[in-house]
N, C-alpha and C positions, 0 to 999 in steps of 0.2 A: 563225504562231508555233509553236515546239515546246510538245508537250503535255507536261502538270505530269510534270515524274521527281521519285520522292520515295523517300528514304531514312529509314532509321529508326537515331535514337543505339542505341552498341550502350556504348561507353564516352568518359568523359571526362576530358583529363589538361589543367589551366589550359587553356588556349588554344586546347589542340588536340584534337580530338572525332575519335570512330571511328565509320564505321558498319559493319556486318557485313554480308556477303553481296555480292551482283552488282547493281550501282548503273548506272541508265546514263548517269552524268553524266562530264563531259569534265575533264579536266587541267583546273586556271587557272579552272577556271568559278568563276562570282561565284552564292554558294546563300544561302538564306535560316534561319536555321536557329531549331528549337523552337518555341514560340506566341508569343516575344515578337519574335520575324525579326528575327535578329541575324545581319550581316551576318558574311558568312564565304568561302572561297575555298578551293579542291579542291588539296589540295598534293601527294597522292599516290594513287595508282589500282594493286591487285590484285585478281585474280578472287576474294579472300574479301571484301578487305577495303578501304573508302575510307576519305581523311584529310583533313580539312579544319582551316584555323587562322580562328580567327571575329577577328575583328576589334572587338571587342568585349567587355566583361567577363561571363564563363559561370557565372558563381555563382546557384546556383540551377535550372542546365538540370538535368534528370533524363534517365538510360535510358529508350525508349521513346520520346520528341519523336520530331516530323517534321522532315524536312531537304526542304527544297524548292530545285528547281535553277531557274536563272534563264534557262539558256539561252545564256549569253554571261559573254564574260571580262569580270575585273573592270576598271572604264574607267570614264574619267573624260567630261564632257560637255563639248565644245568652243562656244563661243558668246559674243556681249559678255555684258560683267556681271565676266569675269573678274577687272578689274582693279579695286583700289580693294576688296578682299574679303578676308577672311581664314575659310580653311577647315580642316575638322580632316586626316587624311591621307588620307584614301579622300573627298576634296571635299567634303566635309557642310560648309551655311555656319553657322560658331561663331555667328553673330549672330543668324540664322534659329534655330537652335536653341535659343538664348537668350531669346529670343521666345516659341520655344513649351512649353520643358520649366524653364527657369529656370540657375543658374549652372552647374552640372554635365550633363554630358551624360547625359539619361537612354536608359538601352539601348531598342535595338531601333527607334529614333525614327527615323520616315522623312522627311526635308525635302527638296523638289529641291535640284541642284547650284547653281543659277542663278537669279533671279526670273523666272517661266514669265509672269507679268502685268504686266511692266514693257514700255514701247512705246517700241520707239529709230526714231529719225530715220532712215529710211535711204536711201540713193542707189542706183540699181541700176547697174552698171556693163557688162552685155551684153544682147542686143539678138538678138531672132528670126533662125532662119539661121546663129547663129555654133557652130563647134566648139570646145566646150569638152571639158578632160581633167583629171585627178588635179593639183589648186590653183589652176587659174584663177580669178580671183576674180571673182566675180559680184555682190558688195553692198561697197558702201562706208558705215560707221556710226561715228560721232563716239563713242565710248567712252567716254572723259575729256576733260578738254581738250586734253591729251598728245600721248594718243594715238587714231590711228585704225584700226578695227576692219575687218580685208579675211574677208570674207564668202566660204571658197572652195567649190570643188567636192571635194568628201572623192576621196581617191585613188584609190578604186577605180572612179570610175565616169567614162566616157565616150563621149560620145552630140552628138545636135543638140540646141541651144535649139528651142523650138517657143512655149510661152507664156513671156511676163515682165510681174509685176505692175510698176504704177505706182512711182516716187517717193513717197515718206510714211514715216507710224509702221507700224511692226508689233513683234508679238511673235515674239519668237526661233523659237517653233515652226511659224509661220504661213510657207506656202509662196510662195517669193520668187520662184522658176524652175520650169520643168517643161523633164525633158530627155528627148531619145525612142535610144531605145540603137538598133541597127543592127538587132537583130531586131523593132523596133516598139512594144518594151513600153517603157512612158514611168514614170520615178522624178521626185519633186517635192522640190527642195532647200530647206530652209529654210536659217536662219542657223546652224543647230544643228549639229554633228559628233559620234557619238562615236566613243570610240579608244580601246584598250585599254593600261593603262599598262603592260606588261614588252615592250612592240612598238616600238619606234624608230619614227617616222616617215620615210618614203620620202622620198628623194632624188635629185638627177640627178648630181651630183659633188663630191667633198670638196676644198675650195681647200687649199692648203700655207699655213701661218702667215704672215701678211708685215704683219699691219697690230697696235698694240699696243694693248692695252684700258687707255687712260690714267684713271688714281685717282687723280691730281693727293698721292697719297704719294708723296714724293722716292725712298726705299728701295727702293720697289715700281717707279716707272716710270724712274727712273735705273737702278739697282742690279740689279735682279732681274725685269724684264716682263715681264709675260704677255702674251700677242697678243691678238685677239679670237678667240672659238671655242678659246682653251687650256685647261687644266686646271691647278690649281695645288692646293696641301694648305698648309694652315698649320697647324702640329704646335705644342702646345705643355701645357706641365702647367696646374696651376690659377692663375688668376690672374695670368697672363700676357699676356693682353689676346686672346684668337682671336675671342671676338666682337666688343669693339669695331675691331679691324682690316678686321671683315667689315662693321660697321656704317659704316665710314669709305668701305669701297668702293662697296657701295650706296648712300649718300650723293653722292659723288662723282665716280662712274667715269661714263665718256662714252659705258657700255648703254643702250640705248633704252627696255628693260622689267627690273624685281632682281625673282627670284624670292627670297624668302627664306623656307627650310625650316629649323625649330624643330622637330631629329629630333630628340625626348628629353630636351631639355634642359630647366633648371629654371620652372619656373612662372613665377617673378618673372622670370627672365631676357625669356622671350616677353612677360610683362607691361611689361617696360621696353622692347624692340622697339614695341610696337604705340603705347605713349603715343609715345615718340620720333618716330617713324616719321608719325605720323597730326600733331604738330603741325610738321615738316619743310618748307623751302619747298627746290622744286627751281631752283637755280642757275643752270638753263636757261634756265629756262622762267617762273620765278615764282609756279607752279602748285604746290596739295600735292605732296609727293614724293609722296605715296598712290595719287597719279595714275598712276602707272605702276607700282607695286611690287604685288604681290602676298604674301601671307602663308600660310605654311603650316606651320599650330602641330601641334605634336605632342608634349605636354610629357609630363616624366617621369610622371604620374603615371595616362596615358590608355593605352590598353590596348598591350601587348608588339606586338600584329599589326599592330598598324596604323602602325606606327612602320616597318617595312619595307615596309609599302606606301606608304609615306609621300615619300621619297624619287625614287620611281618617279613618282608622283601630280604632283610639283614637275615631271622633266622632260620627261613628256607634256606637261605645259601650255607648258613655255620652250618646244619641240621647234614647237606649233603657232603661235607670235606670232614664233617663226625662218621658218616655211612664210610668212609676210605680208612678210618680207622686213627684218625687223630685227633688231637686238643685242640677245640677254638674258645677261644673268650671273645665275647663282644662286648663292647662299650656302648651301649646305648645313653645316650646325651643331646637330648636329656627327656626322661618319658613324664614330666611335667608337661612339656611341650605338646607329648604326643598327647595327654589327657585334654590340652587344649584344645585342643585339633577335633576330637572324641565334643567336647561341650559345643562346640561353634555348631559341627552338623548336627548337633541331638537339638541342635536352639532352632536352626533351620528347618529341623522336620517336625516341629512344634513337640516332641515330647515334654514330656510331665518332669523337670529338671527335680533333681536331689539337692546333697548337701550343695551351698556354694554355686549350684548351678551345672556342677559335673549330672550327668546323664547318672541313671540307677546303677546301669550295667555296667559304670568305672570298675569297679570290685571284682566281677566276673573278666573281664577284658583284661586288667592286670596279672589274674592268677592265669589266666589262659597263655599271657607271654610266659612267665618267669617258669610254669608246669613243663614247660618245653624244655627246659636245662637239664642236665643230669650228666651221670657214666652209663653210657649205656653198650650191651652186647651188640650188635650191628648182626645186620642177615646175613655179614659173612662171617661170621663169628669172630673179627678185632673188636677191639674196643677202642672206643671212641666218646670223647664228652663233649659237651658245649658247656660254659661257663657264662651266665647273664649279669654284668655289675654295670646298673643300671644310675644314672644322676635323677637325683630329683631335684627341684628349683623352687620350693617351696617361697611362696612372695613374706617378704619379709623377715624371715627365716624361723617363720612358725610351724613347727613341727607337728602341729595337731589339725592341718588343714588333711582336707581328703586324701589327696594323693600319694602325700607324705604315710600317714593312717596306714591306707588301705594296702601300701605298698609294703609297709613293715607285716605285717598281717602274712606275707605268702614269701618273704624273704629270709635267708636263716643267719643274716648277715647286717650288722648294719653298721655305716662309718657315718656318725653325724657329726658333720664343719661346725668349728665353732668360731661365731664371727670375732668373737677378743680373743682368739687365740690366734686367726690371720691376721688381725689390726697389728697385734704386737709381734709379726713377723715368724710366727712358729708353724714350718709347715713341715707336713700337712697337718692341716689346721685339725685333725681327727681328735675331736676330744676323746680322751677315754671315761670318763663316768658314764656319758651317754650314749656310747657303742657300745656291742657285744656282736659275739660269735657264739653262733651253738654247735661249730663242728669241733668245738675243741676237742670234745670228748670224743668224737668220731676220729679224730688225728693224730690223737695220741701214740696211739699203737709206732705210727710214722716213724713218730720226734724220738719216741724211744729205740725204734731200729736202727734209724737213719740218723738223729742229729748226737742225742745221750739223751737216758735214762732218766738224768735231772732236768731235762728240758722243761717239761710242763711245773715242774716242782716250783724250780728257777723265777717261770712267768708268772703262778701265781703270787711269787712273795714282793716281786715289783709290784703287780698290781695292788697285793696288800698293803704296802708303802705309800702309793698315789693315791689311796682311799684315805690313810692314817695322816696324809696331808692336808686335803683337802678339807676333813670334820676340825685339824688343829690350825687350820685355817681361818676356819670361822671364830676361835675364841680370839687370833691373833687380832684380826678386826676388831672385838669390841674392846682389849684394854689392852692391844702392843704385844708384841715376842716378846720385849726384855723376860717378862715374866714367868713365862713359861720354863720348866726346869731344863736340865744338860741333854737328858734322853730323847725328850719331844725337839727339840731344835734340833739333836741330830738327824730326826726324821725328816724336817723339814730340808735341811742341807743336801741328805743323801737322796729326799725324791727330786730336788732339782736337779741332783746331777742325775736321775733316770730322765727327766724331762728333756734338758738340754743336750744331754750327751747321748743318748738312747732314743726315747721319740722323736726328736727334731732330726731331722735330715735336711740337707744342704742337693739339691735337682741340679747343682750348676757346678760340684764337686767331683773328681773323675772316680775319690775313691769310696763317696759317701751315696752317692747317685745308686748304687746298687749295691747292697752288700748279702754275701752268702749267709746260708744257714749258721755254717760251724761260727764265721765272724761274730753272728747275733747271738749264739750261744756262750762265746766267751767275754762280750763285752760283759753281759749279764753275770759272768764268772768273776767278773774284775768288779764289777760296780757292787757285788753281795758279797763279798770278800773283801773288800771296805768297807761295809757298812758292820760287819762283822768284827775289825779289828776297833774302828772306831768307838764299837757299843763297849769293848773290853776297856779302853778308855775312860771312857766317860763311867764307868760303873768303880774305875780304881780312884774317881774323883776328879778327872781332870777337866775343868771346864771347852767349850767348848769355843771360846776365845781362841785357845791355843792351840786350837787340833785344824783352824780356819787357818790361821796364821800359817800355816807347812805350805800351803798353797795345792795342796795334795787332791783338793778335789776338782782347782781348776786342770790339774794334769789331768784326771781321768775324763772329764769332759770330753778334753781333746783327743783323746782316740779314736772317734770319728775319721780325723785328717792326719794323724801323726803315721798310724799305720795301716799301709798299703793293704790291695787285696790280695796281693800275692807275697807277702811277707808276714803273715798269719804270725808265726812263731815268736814275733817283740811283741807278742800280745802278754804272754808269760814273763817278760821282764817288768810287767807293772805287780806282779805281785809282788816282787823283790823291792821294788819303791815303797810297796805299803808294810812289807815289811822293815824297813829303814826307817818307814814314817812315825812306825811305831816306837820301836828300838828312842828314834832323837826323842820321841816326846817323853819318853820314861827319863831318859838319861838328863834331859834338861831340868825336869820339876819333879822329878822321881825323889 
């Protein structure tokens, strides 16, 4: 172990503490700071003078404490126990703390990351003689019911098996393997890793996007898809729904593990996360969602530092259950928050502030989170991705501030809330003129294997229709629809019934709340398949009085709720209605 290095406070400005003179602690080191060891982290290094941001509230330090160095960057602890937990942003678990200091977190309070005394089941999975390297896994342990926990070899090390304990219970820190390195000296793996959070974890290769990370929201996996391993940003002002959109994908999307990061946001909001969250059944599986989500609160009211470390803390941990070889999406909500967090210490350490007051290096610090997502090959050769669909909170719901910017800039995705589309009740409030997705083209391949052939055709010709309303929107404004001929008003009819009946989704609906692929492919089949019989109409003369009068469009709306998700097949009896619908209107004024 390094011997104690210890600095002495010289000044202290909120968060951020000086010490004076020649220190021999490292960049990123994780330090202890004053009598009550409040955690803190080395942000800046000159021969006068070091800068550390404590992570914790400093009221009360005095000039003169001791700063004690740890030795090591700040890092989170890899091991089971992860899931099914909710931690504050440097991993301290809320609940353990809760335990032992009461509702608030009292400073300085040291609790492991993990239960150090909890004994899991574990299967060994290698065997004397074999070469193991940087992820093999070596322990196999039942986690949750969920999921299952791969026990690997941390990255840096590679050597022979020489001992392997039995099958049975152990504790995380009790030694499962012993490995002997080439020059003889032997290291003993436990289930344990740790890893420093601002480090990416190592990889063998980054796969190109081609598979979508389905959320069973129409908007989202018709309209606008994210692949697995994408990045996406949903911008929106207040009250426009970014959490519960985030709440809807966690719920529903086909990730194996939701990180969900509560950077800053209000109390109550993480409060309503966790009640929701903890009574949730997973869709799968049957099992808590709890089972597989992880929590990491960080609410407005807990200290500025640790809300940027907060973020990082979320995708060390997705980064190591991607190395096991599965899907995580995180939710990060909301990384406005966290850019605030980024401006308060950049105001603190007097730097030279940019746009708005954000720091220079917002730009670089963003692409550094979202550059960590992807599919990637893993060092045991699975594949494994993490998925980033991050809220932004843009004040006022101006989309041209920094953060909002700089965020579209390194995202391939973007849902922006439109506040009169929640005022009047349309959720998710996801406009579509001002969203786009650019893995369309990359998922293609997909929608044609897996959902039909016409899939992508299909979505672009609604979206042609929603564009072809909106421009016959604008002349409705200046002199009334009457005016407008039989053709254009169909358009306008038929994009409301894609609006209402297709993007509007109903979160409190059992059959509308999540809908499949093939569902979303044939409402799409039924809604252009009217608009089809109806354009034959109106071209044979028929006004378009009379085609409103069948009531034909408000039935198709309603398939939404009319028909089940496991009753697919009365999806095919509306085309038989729009066939009738035609048939009465010829036969009436024919």
């Amino acid at each position: 172990m390094h011997s104690v290095r210890i600095g002495k406070i010289y000044g202290i400005n909120g968060p951020v503490i000086y010490l004076k003179g020649k220190t021999d602690f490292q960049m990123s080191e994780m330090v202890y700071v004053g009598n009550e060891k409040l955690v803190g982290e080395v942000i800046s290094l000159d021969k006068e003078m070091t800068t550390v941001q404590v992570y914790e509230e400093t009221s009360g330090l005095k000039p003169g404490e001791l700063v004690e160095g740890s030795g090591a960057a700040v890092s989170v602890t890899l091991a089971p126990g992860i899931l099914n937990n909710i931690f504050d942003g440097i991993e301290r678990p809320l609940e353990r703390i809760a335990d032992s200091g009461g509702a608030f977190i009292t400073r300085g309070v040291s609790v492991d990351a993990l239960d150090m005394d909890r004994l899991w089941d574990t299967h060994i999975t290698v065997s004397p003689g074999e070469l193991v390297h940087g992820g093999t896994i070596i322990a196999e342990v039942p986690e949750t019911r969920a999921i299952v926990h791969k026990c690997m070899v941390p990255p840096d090390v590679e050597g022979m098996v020489v001992e392997v304990k039995p099958d049975g219970e152990y504790r995380i820190h009790d030694t499962l393997v012993t490995v002997e390195f080439r020059d003889g000296t032997r290291k003993e793996l436990s289930m344990m890793q740790r890893w420093p959070i601002r480090v990416a974890r190592p990889t063998h290769q980054r796969y190109p996007a081609s598979v979508p990370l389905i959320t069973g929201q129409r908007i989202l996996d018709t309209m606008f898809p994210i692949a697995k391993g994408g990045t996406a940003a949903i911008p929106g002002g207040f009250g426009t729904g970014k959490t519960m959109t985030q709440h809807q994908i966690a719920k529903w999307s086909d990730a194996d593990i939701i990180i969900y990061i509560g950077c800053g946001e209000r109390g109550n909001e993480m409060t309503q996360v966790l009640e929701e969250f903890g009574e949730l059944v997973d869709p799968r599986s049957g099992n808590p969602l709890m089972d597989r989500t992880t929590l990491i609160a960080n609410t407005s009211n807990m200290p500025v530092a640790a809300r940027e470390a907060s973020i990082y803390t979320g995708l060390t941990l997705a980064e190591y259950y991607r190395d096991m070889g599965y899907d995580v999406a995180i939710m990060a909500d909301s990384t406005s928050r966290w850019a605030e967090a980024l401006r308060e210490l950049s105001g603190r350490l007097e730097e030279m502030p940019a746009e708005e007051g954000f720091p220079a290096y917002l730009a670089s610090r963003l692409s550094a989170f979202y550059e960590r997502a992807g599919m990637m090959q893993n060092l045991n050769g699975t594949t494994g991705s993490v998925s980033i669909i991050g809220a932004v909170s843009p004040q006022g719901g101006d989309f041209s501030e920094p953060v909002t910017m700089n965020t579209k800039r390194f995202v391939r995705c973007f849902w922006g809330l439109d506040k009169s589309l929640a005022y009047s009740r349309h959720f998710p409030a996801i406009h579509w003129l001002s969203s786009y997705s650019e893995y369309l083209t990359d998922l293609s391949g997909w929608y044609t294997d897996y959902v039909s052939p016409k899939f992508v055709d299909y979505r672009n010709r609604l979206m042609a229709l929603l564009n072809q309303e909106s421009s016959l929107m604008e002349i409705v404004k200046l002199i009334g629809g009457d005016v407008l001929p039989d053709d254009q008003k169909l358009v306008l009819e038929i994009a409301k019934v894609i609006r209402l009946g297709f993007l509007q989704q109903n979160a409190f609906h059992k059959d509308d709340t999540c809908v499949s692929m093939e569902k979303q492919f044939k409402m799409m089949d039924v809604i252009l398949y009217l608009y089809k019989k109806s354009r034959d109409l109106v071209a044979m003369g028929m006004p378009m009085s009379v085609l409103k009068a069948e009531g034909i469009f408000e039935k198709v709306i309603a398939i939404k709720y009319d028909v089940p998700n496991d009753n697919l097949q009365l999806l095919d009896l509306y085309k038989r209605d729009i066939d009738e619908f035609y048939n009465r209107v010829i036969e009436k004024n024919g």
